[in-house]
N, C-alpha and C positions, 0 to 999 in steps of 0.2 A: 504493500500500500504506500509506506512511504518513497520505494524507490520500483515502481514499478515496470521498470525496464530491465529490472534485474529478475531475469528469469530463470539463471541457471537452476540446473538439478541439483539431488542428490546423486542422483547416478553418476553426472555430471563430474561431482566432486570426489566419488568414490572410485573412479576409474583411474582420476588423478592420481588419488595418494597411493594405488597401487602401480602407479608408475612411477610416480617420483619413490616408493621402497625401492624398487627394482631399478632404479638409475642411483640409488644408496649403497646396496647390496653390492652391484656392478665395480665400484668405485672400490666397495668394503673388502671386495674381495683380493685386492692387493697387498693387506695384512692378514687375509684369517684365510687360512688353509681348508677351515671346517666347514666354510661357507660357501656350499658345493650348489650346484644349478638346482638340484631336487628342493635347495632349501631355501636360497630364491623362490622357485616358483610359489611354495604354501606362503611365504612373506607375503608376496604381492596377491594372493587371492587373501590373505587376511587382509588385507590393505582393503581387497572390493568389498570383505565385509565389516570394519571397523564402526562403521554405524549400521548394520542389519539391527540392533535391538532399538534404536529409536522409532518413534511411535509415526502416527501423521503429525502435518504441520510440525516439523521435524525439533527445535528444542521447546518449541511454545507450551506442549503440554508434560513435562517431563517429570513435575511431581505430581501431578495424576497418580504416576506410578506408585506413591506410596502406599496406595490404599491396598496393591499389592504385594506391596515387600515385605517379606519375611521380618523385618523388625521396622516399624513403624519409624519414620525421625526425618531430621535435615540431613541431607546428601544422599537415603538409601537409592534415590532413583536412578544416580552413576551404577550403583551397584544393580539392580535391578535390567540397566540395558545389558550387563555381561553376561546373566539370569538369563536373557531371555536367547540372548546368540547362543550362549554355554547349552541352554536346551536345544537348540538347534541343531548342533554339534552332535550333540549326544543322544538322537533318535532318530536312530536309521531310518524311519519312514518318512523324514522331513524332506521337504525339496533343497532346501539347502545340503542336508547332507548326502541326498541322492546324487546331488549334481557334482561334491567332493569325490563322494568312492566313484563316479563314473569317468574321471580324471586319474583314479588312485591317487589322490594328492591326501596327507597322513592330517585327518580331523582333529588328532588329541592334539599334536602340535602346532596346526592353528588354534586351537582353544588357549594353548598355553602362551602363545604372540598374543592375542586377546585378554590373557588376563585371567581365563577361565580356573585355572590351576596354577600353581608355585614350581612343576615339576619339569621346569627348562633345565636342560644341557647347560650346567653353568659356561662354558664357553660361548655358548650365542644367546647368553642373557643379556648381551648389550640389544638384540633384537629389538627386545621388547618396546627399549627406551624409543623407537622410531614410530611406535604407535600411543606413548605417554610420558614424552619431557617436556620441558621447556620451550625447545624448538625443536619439534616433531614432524613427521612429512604429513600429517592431518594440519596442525594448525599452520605450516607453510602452504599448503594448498588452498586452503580455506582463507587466509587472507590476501592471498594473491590473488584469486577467484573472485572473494567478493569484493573486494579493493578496486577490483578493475570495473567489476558490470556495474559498480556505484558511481564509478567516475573520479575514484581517491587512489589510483595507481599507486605503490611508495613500492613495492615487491616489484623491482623489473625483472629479475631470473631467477625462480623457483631452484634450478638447476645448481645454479650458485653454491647452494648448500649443503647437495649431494658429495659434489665436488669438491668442497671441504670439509666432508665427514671423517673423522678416525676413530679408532679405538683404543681406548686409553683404563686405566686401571683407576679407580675413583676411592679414598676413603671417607667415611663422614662417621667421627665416632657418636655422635648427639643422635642421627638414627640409625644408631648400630650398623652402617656397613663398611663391610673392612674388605681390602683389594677386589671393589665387582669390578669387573670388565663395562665400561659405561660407553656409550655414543657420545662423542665431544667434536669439538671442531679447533682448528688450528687458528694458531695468535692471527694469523693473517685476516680470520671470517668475522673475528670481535668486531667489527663495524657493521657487517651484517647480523649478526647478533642483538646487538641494540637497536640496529632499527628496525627486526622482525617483532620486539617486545614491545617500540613505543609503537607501532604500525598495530598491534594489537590493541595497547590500551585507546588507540585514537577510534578503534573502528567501534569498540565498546561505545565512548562518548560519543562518538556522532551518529553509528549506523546504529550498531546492536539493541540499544538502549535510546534509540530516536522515539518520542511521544509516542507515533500515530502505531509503531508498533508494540511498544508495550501495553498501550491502552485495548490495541486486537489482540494480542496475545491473552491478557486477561479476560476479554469476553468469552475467546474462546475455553479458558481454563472454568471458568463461570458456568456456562454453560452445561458442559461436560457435569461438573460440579455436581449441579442440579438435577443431572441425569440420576446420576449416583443416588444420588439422595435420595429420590422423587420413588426410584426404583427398588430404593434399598439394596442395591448391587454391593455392595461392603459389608455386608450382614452374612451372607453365608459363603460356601466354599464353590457352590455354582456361581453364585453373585461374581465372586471375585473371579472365574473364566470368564465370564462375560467380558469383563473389564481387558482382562490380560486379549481376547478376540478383536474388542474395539480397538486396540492398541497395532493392529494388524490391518487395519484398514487406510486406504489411502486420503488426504485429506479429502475430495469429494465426496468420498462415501461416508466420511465423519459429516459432515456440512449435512447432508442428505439425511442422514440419522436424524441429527438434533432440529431439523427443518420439519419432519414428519413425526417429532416425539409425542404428539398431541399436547405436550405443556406449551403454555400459552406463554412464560414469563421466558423459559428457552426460544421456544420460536422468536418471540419478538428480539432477543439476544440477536440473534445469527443474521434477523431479517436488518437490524441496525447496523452489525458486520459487516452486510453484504454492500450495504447503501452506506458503507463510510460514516454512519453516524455514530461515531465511536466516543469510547470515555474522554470526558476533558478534565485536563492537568488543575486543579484549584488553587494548588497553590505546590512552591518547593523553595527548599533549603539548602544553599551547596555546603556540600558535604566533603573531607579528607579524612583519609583511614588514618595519615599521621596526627592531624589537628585534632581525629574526633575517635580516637582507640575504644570507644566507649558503644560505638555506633554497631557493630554485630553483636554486642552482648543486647543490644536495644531489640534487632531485626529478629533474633531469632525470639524474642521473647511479643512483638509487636502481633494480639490476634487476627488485626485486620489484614497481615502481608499474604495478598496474593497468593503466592507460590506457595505458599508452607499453609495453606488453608483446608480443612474440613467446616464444611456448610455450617453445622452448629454451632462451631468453634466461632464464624462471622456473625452467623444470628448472636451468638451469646456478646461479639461485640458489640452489635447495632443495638443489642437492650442495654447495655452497660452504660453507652454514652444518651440513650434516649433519654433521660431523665432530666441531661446537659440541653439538650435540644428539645423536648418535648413542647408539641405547640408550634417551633418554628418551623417544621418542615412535614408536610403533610405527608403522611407515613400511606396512603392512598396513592402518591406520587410514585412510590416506590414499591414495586411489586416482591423483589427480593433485594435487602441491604447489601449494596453492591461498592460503596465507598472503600478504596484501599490503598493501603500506603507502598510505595512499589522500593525498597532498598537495592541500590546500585550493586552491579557486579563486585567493583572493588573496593566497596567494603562491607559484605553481607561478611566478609569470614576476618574481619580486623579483631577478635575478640580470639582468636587462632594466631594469629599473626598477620604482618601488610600483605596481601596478595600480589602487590607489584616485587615486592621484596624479594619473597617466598619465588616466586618467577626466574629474577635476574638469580640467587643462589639457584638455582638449579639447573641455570644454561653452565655447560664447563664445557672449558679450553682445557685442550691438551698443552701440557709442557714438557723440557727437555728433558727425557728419562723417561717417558710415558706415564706422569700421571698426571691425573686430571684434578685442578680446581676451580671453583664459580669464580664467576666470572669478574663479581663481586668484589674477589683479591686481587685483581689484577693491578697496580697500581695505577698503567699506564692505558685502562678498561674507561673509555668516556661515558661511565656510568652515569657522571652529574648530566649530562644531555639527556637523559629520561625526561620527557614530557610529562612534569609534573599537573598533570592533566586533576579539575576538580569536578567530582560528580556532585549530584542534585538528589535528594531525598524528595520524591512526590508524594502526591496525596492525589488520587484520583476520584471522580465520581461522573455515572451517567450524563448526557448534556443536560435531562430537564432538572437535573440539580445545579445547575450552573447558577440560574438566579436565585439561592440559595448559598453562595460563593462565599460569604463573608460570615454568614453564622456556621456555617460548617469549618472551616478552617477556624 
């Protein structure tokens, strides 16, 4: 919506990061003996399926998932997409895994590049790191990708990175690892380095986290929401197939569902969606994880956030503050309490530690001897050029609460 010229796929993207593994691999294979073509090949079909566990409207609905994960919380629904490949994987009658043994390409060790298991070959456990560091061939793809069909090119050669990939032996005693074999890049790529990190945090603040799509995003989470609820699909153990099925469908077919639910408060949800009449911003607060440390201990504790919501959980907020508001705002206006406060990428986890931080530590350069440290110590590392970029704490609500603007904030 907000940039609607950017129509790439997901296929788009996944075909990608299984080339740029396999132009990694290609490069990697001038140090690692053990990195034979058979083992290439499962790299790059893990690469096409690196996002199979994501749902429709691809990270818009992603703590959805909680109502299915196995321990209820913030963040299970990362765990949850490896849940549900990992199932993939592991039931011969799936198409996914049909389509593996009809290659004979070896399923447990793509699970294992995935994440699925711990039981990697410690010699090509640097693998892994190409599908979850720092600067990985998913987020080089994905922000050259969408950097480009947005009109914010900063990534001119993907490739670039490949081609200064090594392998280096890495310790960190604080999270207990001692000599692993890591993915790093050579002193030469620290300039690309940094500007894959602030190329990230700029697409957050301008694309990722643009108004008109956090506001769709939430409708559609809303939505969904109220399915759940309406249906009582989180109550039992078919309830919760249900869910994990809807999570299988494409966004049409999601749109399509919630269009013909016969609820009258969803329908008109999707019908606003559809017609652009989306949630408007009431008001925001800029926000720094360094000025404001305080700020994910707030989010994850905030009932109205979005993302981390159960239905009740908003009702129980919308009675909480009615008392604050009763009278000013005609509760007939409002079909289901829909107002919420949206906390920014980088600092929903400042109560963990800075996420930009937490980032640059975990991009490593090789040094002379073959080990590897972040990037961080590097002296001579143009760390201070990070784009101390400031995010904004929202508050949203439907438009026909707009003239209601001043007593709600």
């Amino acid at each position: 919506m907000a940039y609607p010229g950017a129509l790439h796929s997901r296929l788009e993207h996944s075909l990608g990061v299984s080339y740029l593994i396999g132009e990694f691999c290609n490069h990697l294979q001038n140090s690692d003996r053990n990195l034979n073509d058979e083992t290439i090949l499962s790299a790059k079909v893990a690469g096409m399926l690196h996002d199979a566990g994501h749902g429709p409207c691809g990270h818009s609905l992603e703590l959805i998932k909680s109502y299915i994960s196995p321990k209820k919380g913030r963040g299970d629904y990362r765990k949850l997409d490896k849940l549900l490949i990992c199932d993939e994987l592991n039931n011969k009658s799936s198409a996914i895994r049909r389509a593996l043994d009809s290659i004979e390409v070896d399923h447990e060790f793509i699970g294992q590049l995935l994440g699925c298991d711990e039981g990697i070959n410690r010699q090509l456990i640097y693998l892994t790191d190409l599908f979850d560091s720092a600067v990985d061939a998913d987020r080089i793809d994905y922000l050259a990708r969408d950097s480009y069909h947005v009109g914010k090119a900063s990534i001119e050669n993907p490739l670039d990175y490949a081609r200064s990939a090594t392998i280096c032996r890495y310790t960190d005693e604080k999270q207990k690892v001692y000599d692993r074999l890591s993915l790093a890049y050579t002193k030469d790529a620290i300039g690309d380095c940094i500007k894959i990190i602030n190329a990230r945090k700029n697409m957050y603040a301008e694309v990722y986290e643009q108004i008109d799509r956090v506001a769709a995003d939430e409708m559609i989470c809303h939505a969904l929401y109220y399915l759940i609820d309406d249906f009582q699909l989180d109550k039992t153990q078919e309830g919760n197939l249900i869910i994990r099925n809807l999570l299988k469908l494409t966004d049409h077919e999601l749109l399509f569902l919630l269009r013909v639910s016969g609820k009258e408060d969803i329908i008109n949800l999707i019908e606003s969606l559809l017609t652009t009449n989306l949630y408007s911003e009431i008001c925001s607060f800029p926000l720094n994880s360094k000025e404001h440390p305080e700020i994910g201990k707030f989010a994850s504790s905030i009932l109205a956030l979005g993302y981390y919501l159960k239905v009740k959980k908003e009702q129980e907020f919308w009675e909480s503050i009615d008392n604050n508001i009763k009278g000013l705002i005609p509760q007939k206006e409002v079909l289901r309490p829909r107002i919420f406060i949206y906390v920014p990428t980088f600092v929903k986890d400042a109560e963990q530690t800075e996420r930009e931080k937490r980032v640059i530590n975990d991009t490593l350069i090789c040094q002379d001897g073959g080990r590897a440290v972040p990037i961080s110590t590097i002296p001579s590392a143009p760390t201070e050029s990070l784009d101390p970029r400031t995010f904004n704490l929202r508050l949203f609500a439907p438009s026909i609460l707009t003239k209601h603007k001043e007593k709600i904030k």
